[in-house]
C-alpha positions in Angstrom: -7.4 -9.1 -6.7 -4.6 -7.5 -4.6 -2.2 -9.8 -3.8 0.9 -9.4 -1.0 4.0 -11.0 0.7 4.4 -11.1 4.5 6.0 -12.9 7.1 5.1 -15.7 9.2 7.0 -17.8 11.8 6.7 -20.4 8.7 8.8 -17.9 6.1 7.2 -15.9 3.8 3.0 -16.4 2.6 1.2 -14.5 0.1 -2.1 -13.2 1.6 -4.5 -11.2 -0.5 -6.1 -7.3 0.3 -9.9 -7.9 1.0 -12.4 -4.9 1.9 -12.2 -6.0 5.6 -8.7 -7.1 5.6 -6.0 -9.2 4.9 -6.5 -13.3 4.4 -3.5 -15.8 4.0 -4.1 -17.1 0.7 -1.1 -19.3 1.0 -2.7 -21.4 3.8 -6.3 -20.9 2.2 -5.0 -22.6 -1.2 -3.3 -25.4 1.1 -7.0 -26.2 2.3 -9.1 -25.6 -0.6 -6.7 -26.2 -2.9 -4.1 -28.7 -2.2 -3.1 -29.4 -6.0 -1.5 -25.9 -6.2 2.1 -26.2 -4.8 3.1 -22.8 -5.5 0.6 -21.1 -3.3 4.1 -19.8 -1.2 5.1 -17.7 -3.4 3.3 -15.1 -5.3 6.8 -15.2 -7.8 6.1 -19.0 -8.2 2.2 -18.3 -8.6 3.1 -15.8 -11.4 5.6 -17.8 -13.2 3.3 -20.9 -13.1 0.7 -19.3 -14.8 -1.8 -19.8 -12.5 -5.0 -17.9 -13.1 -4.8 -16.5 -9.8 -8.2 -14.4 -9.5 -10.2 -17.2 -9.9 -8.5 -19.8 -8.2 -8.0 -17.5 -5.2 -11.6 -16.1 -5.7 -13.0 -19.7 -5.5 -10.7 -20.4 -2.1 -12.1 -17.5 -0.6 -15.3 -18.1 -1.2 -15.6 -21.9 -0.4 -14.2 -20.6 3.3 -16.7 -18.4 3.9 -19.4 -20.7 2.9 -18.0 -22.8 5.3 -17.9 -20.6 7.8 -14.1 -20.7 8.5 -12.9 -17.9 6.6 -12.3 -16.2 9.9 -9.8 -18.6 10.8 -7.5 -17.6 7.7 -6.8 -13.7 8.4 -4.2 -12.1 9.3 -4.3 -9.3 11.8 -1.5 -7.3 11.5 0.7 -8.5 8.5 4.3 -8.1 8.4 4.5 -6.7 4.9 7.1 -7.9 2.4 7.5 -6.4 -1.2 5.2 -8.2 -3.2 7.5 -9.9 -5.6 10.1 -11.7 -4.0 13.8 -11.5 -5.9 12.1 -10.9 -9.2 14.8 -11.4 -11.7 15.5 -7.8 -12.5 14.1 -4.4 -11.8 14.1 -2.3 -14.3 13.5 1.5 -13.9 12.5 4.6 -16.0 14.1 8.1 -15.6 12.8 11.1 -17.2 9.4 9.7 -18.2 7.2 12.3 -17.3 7.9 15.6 -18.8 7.6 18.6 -16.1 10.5 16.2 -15.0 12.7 16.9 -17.3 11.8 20.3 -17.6 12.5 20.4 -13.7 15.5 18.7 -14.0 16.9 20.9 -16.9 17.4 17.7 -19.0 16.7 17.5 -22.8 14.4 15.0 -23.9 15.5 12.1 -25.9 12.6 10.1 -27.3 13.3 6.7 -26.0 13.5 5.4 -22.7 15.9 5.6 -20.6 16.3 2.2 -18.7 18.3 1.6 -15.3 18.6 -1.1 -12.8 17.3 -1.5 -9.1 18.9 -4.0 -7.3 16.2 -6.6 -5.9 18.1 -6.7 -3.1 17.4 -3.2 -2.0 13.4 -3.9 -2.1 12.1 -3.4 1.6 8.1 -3.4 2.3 5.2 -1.2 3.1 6.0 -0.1 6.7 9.6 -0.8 6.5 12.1 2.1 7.0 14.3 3.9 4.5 17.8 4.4 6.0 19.7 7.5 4.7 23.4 7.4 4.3 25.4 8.4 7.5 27.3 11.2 5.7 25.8 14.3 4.0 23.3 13.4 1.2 20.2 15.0 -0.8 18.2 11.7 -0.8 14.5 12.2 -2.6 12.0 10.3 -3.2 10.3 9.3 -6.4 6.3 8.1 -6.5 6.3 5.6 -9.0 3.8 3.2 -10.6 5.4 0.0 -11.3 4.0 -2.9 -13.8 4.9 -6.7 -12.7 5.2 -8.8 -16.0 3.2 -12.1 -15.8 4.2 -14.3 -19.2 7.9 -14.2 -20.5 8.5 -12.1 -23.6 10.8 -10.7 -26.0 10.4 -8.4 -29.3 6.4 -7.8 -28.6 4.9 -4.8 -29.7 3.0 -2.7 -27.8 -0.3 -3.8 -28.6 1.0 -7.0 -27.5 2.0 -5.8 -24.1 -1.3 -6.2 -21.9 -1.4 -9.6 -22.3 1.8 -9.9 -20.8 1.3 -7.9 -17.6 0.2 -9.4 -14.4 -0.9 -6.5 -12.7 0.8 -2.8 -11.0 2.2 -1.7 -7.9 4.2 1.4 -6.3 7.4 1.5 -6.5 9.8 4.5 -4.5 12.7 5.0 -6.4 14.5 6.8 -4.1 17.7 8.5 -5.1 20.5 9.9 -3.2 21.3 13.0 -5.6 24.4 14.7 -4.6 26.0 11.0 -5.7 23.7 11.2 -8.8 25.2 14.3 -10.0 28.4 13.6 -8.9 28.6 10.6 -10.6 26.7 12.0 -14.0 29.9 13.5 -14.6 31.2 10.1 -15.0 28.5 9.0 -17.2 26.9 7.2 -13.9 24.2 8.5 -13.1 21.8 6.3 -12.1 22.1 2.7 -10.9 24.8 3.8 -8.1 22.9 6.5 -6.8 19.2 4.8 -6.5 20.6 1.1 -5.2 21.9 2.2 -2.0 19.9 -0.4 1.0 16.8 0.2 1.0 16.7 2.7 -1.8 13.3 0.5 -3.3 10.2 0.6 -0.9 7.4 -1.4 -3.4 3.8 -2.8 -2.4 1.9 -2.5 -0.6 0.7 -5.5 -3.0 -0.1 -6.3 -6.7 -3.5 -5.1 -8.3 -3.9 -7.6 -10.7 -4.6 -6.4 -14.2 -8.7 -8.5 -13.7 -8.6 -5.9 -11.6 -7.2 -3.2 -13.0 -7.4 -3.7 -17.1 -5.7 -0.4 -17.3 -3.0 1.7 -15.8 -3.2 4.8 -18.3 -5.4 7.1 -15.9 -4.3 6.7 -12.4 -4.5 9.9 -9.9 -1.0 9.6 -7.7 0.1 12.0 -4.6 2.9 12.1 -2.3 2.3 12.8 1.5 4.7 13.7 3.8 4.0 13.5 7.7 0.6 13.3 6.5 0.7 16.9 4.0 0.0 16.5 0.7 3.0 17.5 -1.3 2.6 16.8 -4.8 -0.2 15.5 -7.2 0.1 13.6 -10.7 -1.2 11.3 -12.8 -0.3 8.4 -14.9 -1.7 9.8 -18.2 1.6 12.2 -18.2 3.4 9.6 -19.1 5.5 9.8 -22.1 5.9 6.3 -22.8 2.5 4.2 -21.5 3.2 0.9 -19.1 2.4 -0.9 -22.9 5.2 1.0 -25.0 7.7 0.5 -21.6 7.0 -3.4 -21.8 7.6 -3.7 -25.5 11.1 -1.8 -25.8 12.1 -3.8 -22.7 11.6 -6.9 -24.0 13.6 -5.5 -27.5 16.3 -4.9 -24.9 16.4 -8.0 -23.0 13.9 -11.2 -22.0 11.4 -10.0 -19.7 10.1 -13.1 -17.8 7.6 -13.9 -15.1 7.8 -11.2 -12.0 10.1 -8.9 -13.5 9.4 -5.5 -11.9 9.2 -2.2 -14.2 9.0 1.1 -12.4 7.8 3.5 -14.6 9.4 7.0 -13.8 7.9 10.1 -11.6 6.3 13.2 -12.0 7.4 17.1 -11.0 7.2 18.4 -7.7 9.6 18.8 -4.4 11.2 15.4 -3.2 13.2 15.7 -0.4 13.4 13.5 2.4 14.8 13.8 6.0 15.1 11.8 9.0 11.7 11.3 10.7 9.4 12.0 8.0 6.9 9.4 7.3 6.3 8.9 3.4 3.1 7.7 1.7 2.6 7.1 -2.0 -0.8 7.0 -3.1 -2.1 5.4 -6.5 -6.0 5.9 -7.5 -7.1 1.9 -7.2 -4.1 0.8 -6.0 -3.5 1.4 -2.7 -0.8 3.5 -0.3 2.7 2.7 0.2 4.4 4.3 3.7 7.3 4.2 5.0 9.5 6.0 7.6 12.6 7.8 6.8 16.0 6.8 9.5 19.1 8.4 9.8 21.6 5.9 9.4 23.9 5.0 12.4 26.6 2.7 11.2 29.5 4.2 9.4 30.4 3.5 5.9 34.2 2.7 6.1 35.3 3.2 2.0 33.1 6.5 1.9 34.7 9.9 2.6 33.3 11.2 5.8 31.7 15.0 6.6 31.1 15.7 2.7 28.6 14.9 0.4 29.9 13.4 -2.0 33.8 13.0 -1.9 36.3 11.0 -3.4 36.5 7.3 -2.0 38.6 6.1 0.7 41.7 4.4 -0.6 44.2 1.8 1.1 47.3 3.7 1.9 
């Protein structure tokens, strides 16, 4: 099943992804399914336990048996990311190796885990502002697991029982700031959580869906080129391995994000492209690229990277 956020006049519903478009689960479970108070929220749904597929599956179909199903979808949703304030992002650089090589990195053997902010999340369709002084901002196609039980100190053969399902997840990264701030020994979490620095969705394939993430063909297109191809069998570490050494690093619990690093290839983004990322059985994430208008007031203007403004 392939299950999304979007707005309505009422606040946010979950609606899920059929063949012939988009349905409001939230108000189908409220008719077919009145015992299930978390139908609002696909976070709640997740953290509940709810088997999801086949209570949504059943909804559906008792609709269109009645011949009302009509009356439940959604034209034109207002896409939201899927997950709603998940406790935590987490976020894999360097997991793909023509990355590193790319990047002139050395390989470590074990992840390397940074934060996304969930408040930088915006939705399919939504725009990615740039910074309004001179950056390199890129993005980064990722495939992203949502974790569906809590866990801690699994192993990785543990690990599929503990996913909910995947999504795409742009990390996009502002990298004049990342270098500068490597220097530091910085050089990821304030250089990929600027506003609006995580486009994710367009919805959730859940894993009844999708069993298996491991072999997944993924493309970036710009203004509608293609512009590079991968696929998720060039991963290092597997969405399984990821999951168990996050949950040795801290409790992973119900709608946790994990984004699970990009592959090689040219990433740079300008004002007025329009980027989609593309996962085999997944779906498409777009989103336009803005220049942004309103001035930063503690940022050095006119260069790209700068010292910060201080109180004199």
């Amino acid at each position: 099943m392939k299950l999304l956020s979007f707005a309505t006049d009422a606040g946010p519903h979950v609606g899920v992804k059929l063949d012939d478009g988009v349905v409001d689960l939230t108000r189908a479970l409220a008719e077919t399914h009145p015992e299930v108070h978390e139908g609002g929220s696909l976070l709640a749904i997740i953290a509940a336990g709810i088997d999801i597929d086949t209570v949504g599956a059943a909804s559906i179909e008792r609709l269109r048996a009645a011949g009302r199903l009509a009356e439940f979808r959604v034209a034109a949703p207002k896409f939201l990311p899927p997950i709603l304030r998940p406790s935590k992002i987490l976020a894999l650089a360097l997991n793909y190796q023509e990355h590193i090589d790319e990047s002139k990195l050395t390989f470590l053997d074990e992840p390397i885990i940074f934060e996304k902010y969930p408040s930088t999340m915006i939705g399919h369709g939504d725009a990615i502002e740039l910074p309004p002084f001179p950056q390199m901002v890129d993005e980064e196609h990722e495939l992203a697991l949502v974790v569906g039980r809590a866990c801690r100190h699994i192993a990785p053969a543990e690990a599929a029982d503990h996913i909910f399902g995947y999504t795409i997840c742009n990390d996009v990264s502002a990298r004049d700031r990342q270098r500068e701030r490597l220097k530091m020994g910085q050089p990821y979490s304030y250089a990929k959580n600027f506003a609006t620095f995580c486009p994710m969705g367009p919805w959730v394939v859940t894993r009844a869906e999708l069993p298996d993430a491991r072999n997944l063909d993924m493309e970036v297109r710009v203004n509608g080129e293609s512009r590079r191809k991968g696929n998720s069998r060039d991963m290092i570490f597997d969405p399984y391995e990821v999951l168990a050494y996050c949950s040795d690093y801290t409790a992973m619990e119900p709608g946790d994000v994990i984004s699970l690093g990009t592959f090689a290839g040219f990433k740079r983004l300008a004002a007025g492209d329009e980027v989609s990322l593309i996962i085999d059985r997944i779906g498409t994430l777009t989103n336009k690229v803005v220049a942004g208008t309103t001035p930063w007031r503690n940022f050095a203007e006119g260069t790209a990277t700068g010292k910060l403004v201080r109180r004199k």
